[in-house]
N, C-alpha and C positions, 0 to 999 in steps of 0.2 A: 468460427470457433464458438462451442458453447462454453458458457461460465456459470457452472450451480452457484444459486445463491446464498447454499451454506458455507462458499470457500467464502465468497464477498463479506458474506456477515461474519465470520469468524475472524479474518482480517479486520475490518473495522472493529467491530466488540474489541478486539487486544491489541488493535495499533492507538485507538485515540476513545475507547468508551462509546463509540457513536456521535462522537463529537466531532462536526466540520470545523471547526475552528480552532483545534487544537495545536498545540506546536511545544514541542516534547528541548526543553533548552538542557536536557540535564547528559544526555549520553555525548558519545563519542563525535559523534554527527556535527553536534549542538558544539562541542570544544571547537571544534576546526571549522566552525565558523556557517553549518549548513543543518541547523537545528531539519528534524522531520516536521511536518505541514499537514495540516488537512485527516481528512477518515481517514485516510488508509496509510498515512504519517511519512508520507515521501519528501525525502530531501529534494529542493529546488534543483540541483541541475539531472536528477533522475525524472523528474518530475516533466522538465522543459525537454529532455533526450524523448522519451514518450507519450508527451501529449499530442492529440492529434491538432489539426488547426480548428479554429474555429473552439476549442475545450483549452484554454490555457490557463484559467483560473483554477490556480492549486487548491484555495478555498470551498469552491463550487465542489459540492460531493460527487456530482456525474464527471466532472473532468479529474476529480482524483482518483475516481474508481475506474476510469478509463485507462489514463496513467501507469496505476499503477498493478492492470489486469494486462497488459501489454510489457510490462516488466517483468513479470514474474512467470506468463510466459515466454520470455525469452532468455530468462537468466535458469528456470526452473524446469518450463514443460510446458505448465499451466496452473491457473494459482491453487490447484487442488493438491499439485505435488511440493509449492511453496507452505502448505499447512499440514501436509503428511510427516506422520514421526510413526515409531514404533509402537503408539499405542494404535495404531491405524486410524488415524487422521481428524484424531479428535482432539488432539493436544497442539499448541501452539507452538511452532519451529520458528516464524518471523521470516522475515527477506531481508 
C-alpha cells in the first residue's frame, strides 16, 4: 500500500498542529474516558487495535502514523478517502 504524504500531513496539520504529544481532552472521546493521543490524535484502544508490534507507542510519531494509516484504511479505503470531501480533498473530513 502506498500513502501520499499529503493525506499524512493533512491529518497531522488538523488532528494535533504537528504536535506528537498532543492529547485533545475536550471532545467526545476525551468525556468517555479515551481522550485522542499523539499526531495523528487516536484514541488508545483504536490505537492498540492497529498498531503493529514492535510500534506501540502512541506518542512515537512513526507508530501513530502507522496506527492510524492502517485505520483509516480500513474503516475508509485509505487515508486519502479519510480526508476527501466535496471540495476534492483539500478540506478536512477527520476519522
Amino acid at each position: 500500500m502506498q500513502v501520499s504524504h499529503d493525506a499524512i500531513h493533512i491529518t497531522a496539520m488538523n488532528e494535533s498542529s504537528g504536535d506528537p504529544t498532543a492529547v485533545n481532552l475536550y471532545d467526545g472521546n476525551a468525556a468517555a474516558g479515551h481522550p485522542s493521543i499523539g499526531l495523528m490524535r487516536t484514541i488508545r484502544p483504536t490505537f492498540d487495535a492497529y498498531a503493529l508490534d514492535g510500534h506501540r507507542d502512541i506518542y512515537n510519531p512513526v507508530d501513530n502514523i502507522v496506527a492510524a494509516v492502517r485505520y483509516a484504511t480500513a474503516t475508509y479505503g485509505s487515508p486519502e478517502e479519510a480526508v476527501a470531501s466535496e471540495c476534492g480533498g483539500s478540506c478536512w473530513r477527520g476519522y
